[in-house]
C-alpha positions in Angstrom: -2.4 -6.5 4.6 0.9 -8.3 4.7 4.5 -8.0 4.1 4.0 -10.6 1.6 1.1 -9.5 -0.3 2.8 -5.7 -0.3 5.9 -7.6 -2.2 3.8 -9.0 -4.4 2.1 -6.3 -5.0 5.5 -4.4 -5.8 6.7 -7.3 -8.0 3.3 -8.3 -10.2 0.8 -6.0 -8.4 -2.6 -8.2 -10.6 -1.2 -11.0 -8.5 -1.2 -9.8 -5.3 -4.9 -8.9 -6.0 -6.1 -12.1 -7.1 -8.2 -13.3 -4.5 -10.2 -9.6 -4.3 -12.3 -10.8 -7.8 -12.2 -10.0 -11.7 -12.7 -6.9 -11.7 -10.0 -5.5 -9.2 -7.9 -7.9 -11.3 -8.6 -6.1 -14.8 -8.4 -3.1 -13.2 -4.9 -3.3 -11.8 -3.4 -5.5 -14.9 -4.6 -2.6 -17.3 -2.9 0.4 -15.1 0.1 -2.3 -14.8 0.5 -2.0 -18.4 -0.3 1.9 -18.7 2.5 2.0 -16.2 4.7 0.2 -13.3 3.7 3.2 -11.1 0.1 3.1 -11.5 -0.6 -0.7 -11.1 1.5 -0.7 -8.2 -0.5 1.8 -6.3 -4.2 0.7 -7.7 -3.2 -2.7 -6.2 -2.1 -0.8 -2.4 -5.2 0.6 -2.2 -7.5 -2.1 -3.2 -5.3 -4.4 -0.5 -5.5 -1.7 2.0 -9.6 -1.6 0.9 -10.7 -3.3 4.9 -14.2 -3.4 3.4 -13.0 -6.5 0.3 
């Protein structure tokens, strides 16, 4: 995981987890709108995921 994809992830966390397929994506875009807080750390643990 790096610094830059952790920025991201702070800024627009459904971007930072673009790459890891739609799912993750839907996932962290509809905590992101349940909450800042939420999306922010669904997106952290999905990067931090070594097995994706």
């Amino acid at each position: 995981m790096s610094i830059g994809r952790v920025i991201l992830s702070i800024i627009c966390p459904p971007l930072a987890v673009i790459d890891k397929g739609c799912g993750s994506i839907i996932i962290v875009f509809l905590l992101w709108l349940c909450g800042w807080v939420p999306g922010v750390i669904a997106a952290l643990v999905i990067l931090n995921n070594p097995k994706s």
